[in-house]
C-alpha positions in Angstrom: 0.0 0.0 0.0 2.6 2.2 1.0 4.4 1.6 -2.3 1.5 2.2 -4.3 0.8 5.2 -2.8 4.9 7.1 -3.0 3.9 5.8 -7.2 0.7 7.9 -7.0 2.2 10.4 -5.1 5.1 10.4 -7.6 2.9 10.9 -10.8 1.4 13.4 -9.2 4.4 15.7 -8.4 5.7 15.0 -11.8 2.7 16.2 -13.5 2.6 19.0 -10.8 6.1 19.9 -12.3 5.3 19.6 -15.8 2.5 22.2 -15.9 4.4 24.4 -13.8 7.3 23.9 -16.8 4.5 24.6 -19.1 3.2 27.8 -17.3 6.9 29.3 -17.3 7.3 29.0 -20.6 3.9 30.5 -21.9 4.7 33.2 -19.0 8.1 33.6 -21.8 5.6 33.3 -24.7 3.5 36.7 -23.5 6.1 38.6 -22.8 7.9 38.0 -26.2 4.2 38.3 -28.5 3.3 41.5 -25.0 6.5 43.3 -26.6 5.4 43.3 -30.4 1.9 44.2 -29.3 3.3 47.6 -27.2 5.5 48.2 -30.7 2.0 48.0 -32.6 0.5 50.2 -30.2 3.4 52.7 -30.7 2.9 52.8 -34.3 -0.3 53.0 -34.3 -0.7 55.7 -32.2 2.0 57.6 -34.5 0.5 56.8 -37.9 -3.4 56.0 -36.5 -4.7 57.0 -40.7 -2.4 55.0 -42.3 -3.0 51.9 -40.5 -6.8 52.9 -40.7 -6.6 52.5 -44.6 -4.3 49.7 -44.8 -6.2 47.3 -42.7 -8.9 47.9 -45.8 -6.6 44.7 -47.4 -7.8 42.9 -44.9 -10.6 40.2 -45.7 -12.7 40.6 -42.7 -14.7 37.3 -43.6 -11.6 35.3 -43.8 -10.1 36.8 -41.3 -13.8 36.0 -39.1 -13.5 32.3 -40.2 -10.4 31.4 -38.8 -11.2 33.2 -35.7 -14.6 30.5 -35.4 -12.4 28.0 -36.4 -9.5 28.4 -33.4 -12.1 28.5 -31.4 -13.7 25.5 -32.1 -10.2 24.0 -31.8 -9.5 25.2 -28.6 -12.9 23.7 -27.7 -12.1 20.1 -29.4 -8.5 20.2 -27.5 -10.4 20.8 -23.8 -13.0 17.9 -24.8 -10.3 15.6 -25.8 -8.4 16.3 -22.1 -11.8 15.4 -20.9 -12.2 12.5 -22.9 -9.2 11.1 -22.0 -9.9 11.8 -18.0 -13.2 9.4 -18.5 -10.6 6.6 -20.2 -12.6 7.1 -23.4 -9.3 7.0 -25.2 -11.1 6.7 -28.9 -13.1 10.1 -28.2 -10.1 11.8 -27.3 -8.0 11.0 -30.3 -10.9 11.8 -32.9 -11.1 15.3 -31.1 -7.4 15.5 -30.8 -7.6 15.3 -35.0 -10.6 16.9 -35.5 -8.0 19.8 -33.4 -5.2 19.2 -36.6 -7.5 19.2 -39.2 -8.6 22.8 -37.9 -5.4 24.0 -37.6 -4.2 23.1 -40.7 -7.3 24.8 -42.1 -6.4 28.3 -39.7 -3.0 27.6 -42.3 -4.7 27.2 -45.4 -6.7 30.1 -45.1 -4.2 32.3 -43.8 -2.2 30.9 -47.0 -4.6 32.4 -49.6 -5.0 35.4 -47.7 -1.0 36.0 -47.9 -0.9 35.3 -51.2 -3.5 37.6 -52.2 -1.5 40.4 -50.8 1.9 38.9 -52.6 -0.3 38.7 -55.9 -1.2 42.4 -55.2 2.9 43.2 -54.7 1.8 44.1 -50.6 4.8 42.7 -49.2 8.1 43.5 -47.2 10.4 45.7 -49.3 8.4 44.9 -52.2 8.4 48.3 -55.3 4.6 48.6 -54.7 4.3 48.7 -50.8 7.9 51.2 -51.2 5.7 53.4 -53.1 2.9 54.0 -49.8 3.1 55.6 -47.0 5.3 54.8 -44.0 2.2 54.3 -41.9 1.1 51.6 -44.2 4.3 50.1 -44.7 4.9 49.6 -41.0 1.4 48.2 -40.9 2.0 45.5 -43.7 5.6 44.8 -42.0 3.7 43.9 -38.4 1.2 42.1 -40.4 3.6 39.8 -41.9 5.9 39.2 -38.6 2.9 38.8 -36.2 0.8 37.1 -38.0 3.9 34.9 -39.4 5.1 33.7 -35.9 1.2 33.2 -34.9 1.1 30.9 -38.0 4.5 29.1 -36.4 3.1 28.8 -33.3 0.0 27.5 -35.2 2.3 24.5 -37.3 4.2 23.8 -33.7 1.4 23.6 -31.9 -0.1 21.0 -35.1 3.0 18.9 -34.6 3.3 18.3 -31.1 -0.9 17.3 -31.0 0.1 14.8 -33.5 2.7 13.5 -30.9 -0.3 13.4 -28.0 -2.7 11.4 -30.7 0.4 9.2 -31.6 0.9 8.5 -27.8 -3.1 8.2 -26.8 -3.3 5.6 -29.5 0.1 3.5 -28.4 -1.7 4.3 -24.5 0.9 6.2 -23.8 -1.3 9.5 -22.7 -4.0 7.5 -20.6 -6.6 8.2 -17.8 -3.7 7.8 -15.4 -1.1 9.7 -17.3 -2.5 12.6 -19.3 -0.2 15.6 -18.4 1.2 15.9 -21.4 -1.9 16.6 -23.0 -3.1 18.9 -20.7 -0.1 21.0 -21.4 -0.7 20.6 -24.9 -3.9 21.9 -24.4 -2.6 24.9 -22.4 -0.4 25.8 -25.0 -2.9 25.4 -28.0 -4.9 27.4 -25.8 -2.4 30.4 -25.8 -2.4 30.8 -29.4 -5.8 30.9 -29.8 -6.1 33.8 -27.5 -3.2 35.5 -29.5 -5.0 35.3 -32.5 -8.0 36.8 -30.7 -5.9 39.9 -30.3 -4.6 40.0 -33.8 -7.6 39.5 -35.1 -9.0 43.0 -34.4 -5.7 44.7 -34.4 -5.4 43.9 -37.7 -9.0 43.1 -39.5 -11.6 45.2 -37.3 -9.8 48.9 -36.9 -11.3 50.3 -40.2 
């Protein structure tokens, strides 16, 4: 009994440790995304017409359908942790890919809405956006690099659910032993409510 119970005790600790682990580094995560939010206030603030008009480029539709779809995500992800808490191992691992198909679909979108802008010559040093205003081109240039290392986080955050699905299936990530999960969820979590900031910094200010 007594060993049973230093086991369960063990786990317990170690998945105490892991989330604080998990914490400390999306307390990292804030501050590096908090600092380019405060330089996008700055500029904003400095050039509030020219970011007015250039956020016009913006699809707001597209733009509103991958919000509703990172949101469902981040739903699917906390169902899946749920899942997995009841044993219902087959539950969690069709909500963990319903999760990755979603993402990849944030991706695809964000894709097209990209290359629009590349079709249209809006892009970093490109002749066209050289030709605006320096309002606008700061405005394209925090698109691009915000929205770009959202997108990474996005693809990261793809690969390492395909890890958790890999390891519910093989049991590995079990009702017993679902920490890794759960900080997979945190962190899929995180980006979502990143994007919910983007999303009107850079769609809904015209």
């Amino acid at each position: 009994m007594g060993k049973m119970f230093n086991t369960i005790s063990g786990k317990q600790i170690d998945s105490q440790g892991k989330k604080i682990g998990m914490w400390f580094f999306l307390y990292t995560e804030i501050l590096f995304f908090g600092g380019m939010f405060l330089l996008y206030s700055v500029f904003r603030s400095k050039y509030p017409m020219d970011f007015h008009f250039a956020a016009t480029e913006e699809s707001i539709v597209l733009g509103s359908i991958n919000t509703a779809i990172l949101l469902t995500s981040s739903f699917f992800i906390a169902l899946s942790i749920s899942a997995i808490k009841r044993g219902e191992k087959r539950l969690s691992s069709c909500l963990q890919l319903a999760t990755m198909v979603l993402g990849f679909a944030f991706l695809v979108i964000k894709y097209f809405e990209w290359n629009a802008k590349i079709m249209k010559g809006i892009y970093p040093d490109s002749a066209v956006l050289l030709q605006k205003s320096k309002g606008t081109i700061l405005f394209f240039g925090l698109y691009y690099v915000m929205t770009g290392i959202h997108g990474l986080h996005v693809l990261i955050g793809i690969i390492v659910i395909s890890f958790m699905l890999y390891w519910t299936v093989k049991e590995k990530v079990t009702r017993a032993n679902y920490a890794r999960l759960e900080n997979t969820g945190l962190y899929w979590h995180f980006v979502d409510i990143v994007w919910i900031y983007l999303f009107p910094l850079f769609y809904l200010i015209t």
